[in-house]
Each structure stands twice: as structure tokens, then as C-alpha cells.
VOLUM-668081 format. One record per residue: x, y, z of N, C-alpha, C in turn; residue in one letter. Coordinates in steps of 0.2 Angstrom, whole numbers, plus 2048, in hexadecimal, padded with zeros to 3 digits. Example, Ala and Ser with C-alpha at 12.3 -4.5 7.8 and 13.67 -1.06 7.14 Angstrom:
! residues 2
8427E482783E7EA8278427F0827A8407F58238447FB824840800827S
END
This chain:
! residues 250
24AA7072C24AA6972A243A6672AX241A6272523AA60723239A59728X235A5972E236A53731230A4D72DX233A4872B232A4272A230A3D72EX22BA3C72B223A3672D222A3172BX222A2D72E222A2572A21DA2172EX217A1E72B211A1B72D214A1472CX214A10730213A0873120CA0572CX211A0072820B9FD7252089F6726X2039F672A2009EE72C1FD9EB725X1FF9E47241FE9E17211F99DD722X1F39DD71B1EE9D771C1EF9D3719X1EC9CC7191EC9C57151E59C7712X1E49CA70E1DD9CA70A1DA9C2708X1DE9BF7081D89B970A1D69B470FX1D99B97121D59B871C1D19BA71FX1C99B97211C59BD7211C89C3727X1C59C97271C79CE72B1C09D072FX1C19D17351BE9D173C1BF9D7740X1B99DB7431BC9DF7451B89DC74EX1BD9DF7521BD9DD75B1BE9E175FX1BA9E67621BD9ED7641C09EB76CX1BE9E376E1C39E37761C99DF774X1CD9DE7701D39DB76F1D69DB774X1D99D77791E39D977B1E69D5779X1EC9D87751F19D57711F59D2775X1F59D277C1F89CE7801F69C5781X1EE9C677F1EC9BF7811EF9B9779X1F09B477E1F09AF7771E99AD774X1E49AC77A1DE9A77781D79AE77AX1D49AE7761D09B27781CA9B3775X1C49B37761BB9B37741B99B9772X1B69B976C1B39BE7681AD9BF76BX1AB9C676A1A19C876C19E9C3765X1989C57691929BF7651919C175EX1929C875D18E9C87551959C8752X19D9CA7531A19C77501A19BF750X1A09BC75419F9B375519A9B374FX1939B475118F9B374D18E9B3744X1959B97431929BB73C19A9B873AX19F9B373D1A39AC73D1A29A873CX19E9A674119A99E73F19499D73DX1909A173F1889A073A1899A2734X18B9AA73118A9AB72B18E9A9727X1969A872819B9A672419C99F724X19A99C72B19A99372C1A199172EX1A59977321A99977321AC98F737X1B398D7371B498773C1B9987740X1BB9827441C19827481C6981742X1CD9857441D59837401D498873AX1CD98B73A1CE9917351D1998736X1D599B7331D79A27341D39A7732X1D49AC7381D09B37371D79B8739X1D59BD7361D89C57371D69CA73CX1D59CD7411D19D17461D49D7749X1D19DC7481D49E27491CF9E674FX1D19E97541CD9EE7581CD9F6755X1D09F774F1CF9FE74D1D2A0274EX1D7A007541DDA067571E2A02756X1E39FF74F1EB9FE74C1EC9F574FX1E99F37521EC9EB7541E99E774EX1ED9E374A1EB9DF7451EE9D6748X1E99D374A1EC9CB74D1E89C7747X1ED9C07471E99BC7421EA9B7747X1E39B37481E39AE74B1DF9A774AX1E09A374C1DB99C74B1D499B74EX1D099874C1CA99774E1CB990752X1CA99175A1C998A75C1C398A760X1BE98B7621B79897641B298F760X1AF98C75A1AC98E7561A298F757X1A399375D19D99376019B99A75FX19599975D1909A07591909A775DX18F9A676318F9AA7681959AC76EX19B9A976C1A19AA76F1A69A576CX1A69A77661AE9A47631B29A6764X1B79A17671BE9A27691C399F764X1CB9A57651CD9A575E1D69A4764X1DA9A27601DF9A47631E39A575DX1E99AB7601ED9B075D1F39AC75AX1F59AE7541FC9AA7512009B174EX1FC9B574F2019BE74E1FE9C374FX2039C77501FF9D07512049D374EX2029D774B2049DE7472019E374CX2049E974C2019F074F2039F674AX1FE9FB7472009FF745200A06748X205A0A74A204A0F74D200A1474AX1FCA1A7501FAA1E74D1FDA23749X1FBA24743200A2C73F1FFA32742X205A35741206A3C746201A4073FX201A3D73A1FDA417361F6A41736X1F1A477371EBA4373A1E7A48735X1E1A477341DAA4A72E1D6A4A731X1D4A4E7321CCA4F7341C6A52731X1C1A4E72E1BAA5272C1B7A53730X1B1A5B7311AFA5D7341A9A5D730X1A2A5B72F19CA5C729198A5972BX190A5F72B18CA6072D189A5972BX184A5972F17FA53730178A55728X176A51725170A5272116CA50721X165A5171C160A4E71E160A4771CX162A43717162A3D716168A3A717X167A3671C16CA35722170A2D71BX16BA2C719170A26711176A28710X174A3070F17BA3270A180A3570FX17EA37716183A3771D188A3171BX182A2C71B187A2671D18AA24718X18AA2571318DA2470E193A2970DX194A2E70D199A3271119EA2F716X19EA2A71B1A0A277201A4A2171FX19FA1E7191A3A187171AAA1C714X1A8A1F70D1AEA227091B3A2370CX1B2A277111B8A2E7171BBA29719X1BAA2371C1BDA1D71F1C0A1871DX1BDA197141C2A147111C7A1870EX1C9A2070D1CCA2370C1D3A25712X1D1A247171D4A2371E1D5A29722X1CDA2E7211D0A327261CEA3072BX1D1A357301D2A337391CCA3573EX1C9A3A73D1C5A3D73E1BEA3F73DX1B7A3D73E1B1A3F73B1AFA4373FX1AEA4A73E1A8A4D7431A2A4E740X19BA4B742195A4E741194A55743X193A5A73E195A6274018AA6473FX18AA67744183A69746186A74745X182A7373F181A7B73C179A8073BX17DA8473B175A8873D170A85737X174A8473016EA8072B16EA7A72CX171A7773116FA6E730168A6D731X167A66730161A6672F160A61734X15AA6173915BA5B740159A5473DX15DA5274015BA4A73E15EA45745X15AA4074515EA3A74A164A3A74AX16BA3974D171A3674A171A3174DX171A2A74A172A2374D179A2174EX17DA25754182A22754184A18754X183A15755183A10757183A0E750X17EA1174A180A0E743185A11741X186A17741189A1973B191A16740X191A15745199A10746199A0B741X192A09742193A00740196A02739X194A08735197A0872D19FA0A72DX1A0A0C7321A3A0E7321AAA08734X1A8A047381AA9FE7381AB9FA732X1A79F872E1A59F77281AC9F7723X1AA9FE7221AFA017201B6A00720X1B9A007261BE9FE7281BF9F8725X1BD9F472A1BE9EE7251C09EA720X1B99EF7181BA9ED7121C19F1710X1C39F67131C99F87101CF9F6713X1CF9F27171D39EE71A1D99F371FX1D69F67221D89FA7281D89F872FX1DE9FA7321DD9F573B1DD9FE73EX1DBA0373B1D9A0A73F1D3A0B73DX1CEA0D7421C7A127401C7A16741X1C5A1C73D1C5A2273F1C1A23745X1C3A297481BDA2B74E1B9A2E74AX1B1A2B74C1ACA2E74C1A9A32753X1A6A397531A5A3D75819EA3E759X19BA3E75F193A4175E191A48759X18BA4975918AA5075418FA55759X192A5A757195A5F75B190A66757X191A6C75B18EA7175A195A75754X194A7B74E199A7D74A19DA80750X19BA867561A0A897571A4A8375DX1A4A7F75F1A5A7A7621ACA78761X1ABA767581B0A727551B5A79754X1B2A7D7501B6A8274C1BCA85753X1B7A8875B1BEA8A75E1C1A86763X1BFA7F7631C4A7A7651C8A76764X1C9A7675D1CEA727591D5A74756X1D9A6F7581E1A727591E3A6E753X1E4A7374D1E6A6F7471EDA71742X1F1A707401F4A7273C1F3A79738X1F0A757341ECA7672E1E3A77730X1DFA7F72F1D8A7C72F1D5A8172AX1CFA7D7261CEA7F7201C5A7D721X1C2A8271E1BBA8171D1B8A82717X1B5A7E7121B3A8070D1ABA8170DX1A9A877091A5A897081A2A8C701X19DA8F70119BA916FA19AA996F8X19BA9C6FD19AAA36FD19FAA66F7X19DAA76F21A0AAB6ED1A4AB16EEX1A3AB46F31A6ABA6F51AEABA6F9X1AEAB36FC1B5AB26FE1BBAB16F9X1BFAB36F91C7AB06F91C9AA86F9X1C8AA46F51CAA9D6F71CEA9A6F3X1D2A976F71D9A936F41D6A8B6F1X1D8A886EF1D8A816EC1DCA7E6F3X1D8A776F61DAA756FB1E0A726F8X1E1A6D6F21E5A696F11ECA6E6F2X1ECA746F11F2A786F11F7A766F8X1F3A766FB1F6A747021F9A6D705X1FFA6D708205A67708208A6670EX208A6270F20FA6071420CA6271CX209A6271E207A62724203A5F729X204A5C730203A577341FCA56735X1F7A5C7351F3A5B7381EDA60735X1E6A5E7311E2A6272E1DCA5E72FX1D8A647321D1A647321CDA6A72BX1C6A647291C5A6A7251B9A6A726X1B8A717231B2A717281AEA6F720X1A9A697231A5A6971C19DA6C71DX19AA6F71A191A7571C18DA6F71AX187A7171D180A6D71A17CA71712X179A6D713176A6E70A175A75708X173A7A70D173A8070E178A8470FX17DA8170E186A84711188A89715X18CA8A71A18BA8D71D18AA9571DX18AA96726185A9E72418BAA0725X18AAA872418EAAE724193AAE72BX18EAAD730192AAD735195AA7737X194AA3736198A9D73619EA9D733X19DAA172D1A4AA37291A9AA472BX1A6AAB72E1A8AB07321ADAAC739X1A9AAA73B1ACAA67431B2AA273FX1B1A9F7391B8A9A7381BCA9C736X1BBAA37331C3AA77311C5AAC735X1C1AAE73D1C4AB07431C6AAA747X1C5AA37461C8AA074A1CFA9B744X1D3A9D73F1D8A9D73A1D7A96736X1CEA977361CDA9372E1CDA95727X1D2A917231D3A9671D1CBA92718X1CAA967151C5A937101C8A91709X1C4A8C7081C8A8A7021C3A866FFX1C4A846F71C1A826F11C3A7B6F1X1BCA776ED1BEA706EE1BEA6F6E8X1BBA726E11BBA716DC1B7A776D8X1B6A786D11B1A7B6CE1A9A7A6CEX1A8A766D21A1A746D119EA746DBX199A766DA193A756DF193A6E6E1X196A6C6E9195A656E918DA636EFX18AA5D6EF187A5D6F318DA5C6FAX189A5B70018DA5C707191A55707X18EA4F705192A4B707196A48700X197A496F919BA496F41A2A506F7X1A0A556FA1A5A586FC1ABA54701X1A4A537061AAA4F70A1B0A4A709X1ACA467041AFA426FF1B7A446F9X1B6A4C6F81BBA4D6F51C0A506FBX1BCA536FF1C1A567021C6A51708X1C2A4A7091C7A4470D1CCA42705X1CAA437011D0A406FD1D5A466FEX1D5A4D6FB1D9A536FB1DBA52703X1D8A537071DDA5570D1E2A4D711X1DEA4870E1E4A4570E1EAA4570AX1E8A457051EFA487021F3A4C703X1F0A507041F2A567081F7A5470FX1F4A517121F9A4F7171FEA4B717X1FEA46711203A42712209A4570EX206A4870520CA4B703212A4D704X
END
């Protein structure tokens, strides 16, 4: 018997600005926002008391609340509702090397987020290439992102992890690695349906080495095609968050 999955759908008011607050308790009625959400309330948007806002912490709480002391550096809002969205038993995971121009990283990030996968891992491969990783921004985009798609979940974002790291300790349903090596057997991802839980491995500009291959299909990553064309690393990632969500929800 095919066991059946139902995601909870939280409702936004799209003409209520939307806020993100990562200390929420859904328990308080009355409660003060940090400063740069105060700040970017009332300085930048001019916002006032008896105005409605929308607020999410990222892990599914959706509260709509009023604005009643409209102070820059600690505005206080109290709560008129909450929504909660459970997490999905269905979860996605991209795992894709880190690059040299870290724009198109981030730009990768936005996308993967407004598509809703659940999982980012920055993957460190023998061809990556070193670079700073600014956690602390690529959240804030990632944040961002959330927001403009009007989502009350963020995906987890992870420090850089090393390839053999992710490859032998990730428990996935489904795990797939796409690659460019000519010489493999590769299936078309979109073939693949109906299952809980998929991670898939994205290479740096250089794509992965041999033995990196090698360790993914000893540790039961299938390889697979993401179209007929060479993509760069983060337009892959890009396809491969659309196909493997699909993938998991169909």
C-alpha cells in the first residue's frame, strides 16, 4: 500500500508585510522584535502603531500581529493569530560545491529556497576552489528568500562539509550524484518518483574527480543526467532543486 503524505498549507495575507523573527514563542501574546527587524519596521517602512505585520521564525510558526509600541530598536507587536506548518516527512537535499565567485553561490541559494528545498550543503571537493564562506550572509539570503516567497520554513543551511563527509553519512531514500564523466551509465533524474527522502551531489566548475565518483557509487549513489547540455555548477543546482522536488512530491 502506497502510504500517503499531506503537507499542511500556511496561509499568507500578501498584503501584509511579512517578517522574519528567529526567537518567536507562540505562546506569548505581547512580545518585542530584535532591532534590525524593529528598525527595518519603523525606519525604513515608517511603519506605526495598529498596523498589521506577518512573522515567521523559519521552522513553520506563521503569527499575524499588531503593532503597538513602534520603537526603532525594539518594537513591540502583539499576536492576533498563529498558524504552524508541520515539518514534511518529505525532505530534499542539495549537496554543491562551493565556487569561485561566490555572486553566483548566492544566487544558487536564493533560487533552491524559493523552490523549497530543505537542505543546502556547501560540499568542499578535491576541485573546489578556496574561498571565504560568509555564513552569516549567505543566511541573510537565504532569509530573504524565504520571505519574498512567502514561506514560514528555511531550509537548513550547513557549514562547508568535506565530499567524503556528506557522501558516507547521509541516510537518504533516494541518493544521486550528477556528473559529467562520459563514460558512466546515467539515468535522467526526472525518471525517478514517489519517494520520502533524496539527496543529490552537485561538482565544482571542474566536476568531480574519478575517485570522488568512485566513493559515491560505493557508497549507493546512482548517477544521473540532468539534461543534454553542460551546465555551469550553480544553473545545475538550479535544475536539479526543481527535478528533485518533483521528484519527491509526485
Amino acid at each position: 500500500m502506497t502510504k500517503s503524505i499531506t503537507k499542511k498549507i500556511v496561509h499568507f495575507n500578501m498584503s501584509i508585510p511579512f517578517f522574519y523573527s528567529e526567537n518567536i514563542n507562540p505562546a506569548e501574546d505581547t512580545f518585542s522584535l530584535n532591532e534590525d527587524t524593529s528598525r527595518h519596521m519603523v525606519q525604513v517602512l515608517r511603519m506605526k502603531e495598529g498596523e498589521q505585520v506577518q512573522l515567521t521564525d523559519g521552522k513553520g510558526n506563521l503569527l499575524t500581529a499588531f503593532i503597538i509600541d513602534a520603537n526603532k530598536k525594539n518594537c513591540t507587536v502583539r499576536k492576533s493569530n498563529h498558524l504552524f506548518s508541520p515539518a514534511n516527512e518529505i525532505t530534499s537535499t542539495i549537496a554543491i560545491s562551493l565556487i569561485k565567485n561566490s555572486s553566483r553561490f548566492e544566487w544558487f541559494l536564493e533560487k533552491a529556497t524559493e523552490i523549497g528545498i530543505n537542505k543546502i550543503i556547501p560540499l568542499l571537493c578535491e576541485r573546489t576552489e578556496k574561498q571565504h564562506f560568509r555564513y552569516d550572509r549567505m543566511k541573510g539570503i537565504i532569509t530573504s528568500a524565504m520571505l519574498q516567497s512567502k514561506q514560514s520554513r528555511m531550509p537548513e543551511l550547513t557549514e562547508p562539509t568535506p565530499f567524503n563527509k556528506v557522501v558516507s553519512n547521509q541516510l537518504f531514500d533516494q541518493k544521486f550524484i550528477a556528473h559529467c564523466e562520459s563514460d558512466d551509465l546515467k539515468i535522467e533524474l526526472s525518471l525517478f518518483r514517489k519517494k520520502l527522502s533524496g539527496i543529490i551531489l552537485i561538482g565544482p566548475e571542474g566536476d568531480f574527480s574519478k575517485d570522488e565518483i568512485s566513493m559515491s557509487k560505493s557508497n549507493s549513489f546512482i548517477p544521473v543526467s540532468l539534461g543534454n547540455t553542460r551546465l555551469r555548477t550553480e544553473t545545475a543546482g538550479v535544475v536539479a532543486a526543481v527535478l528533485l522536488n518533483q521528484n519527491m512530491t509526485n
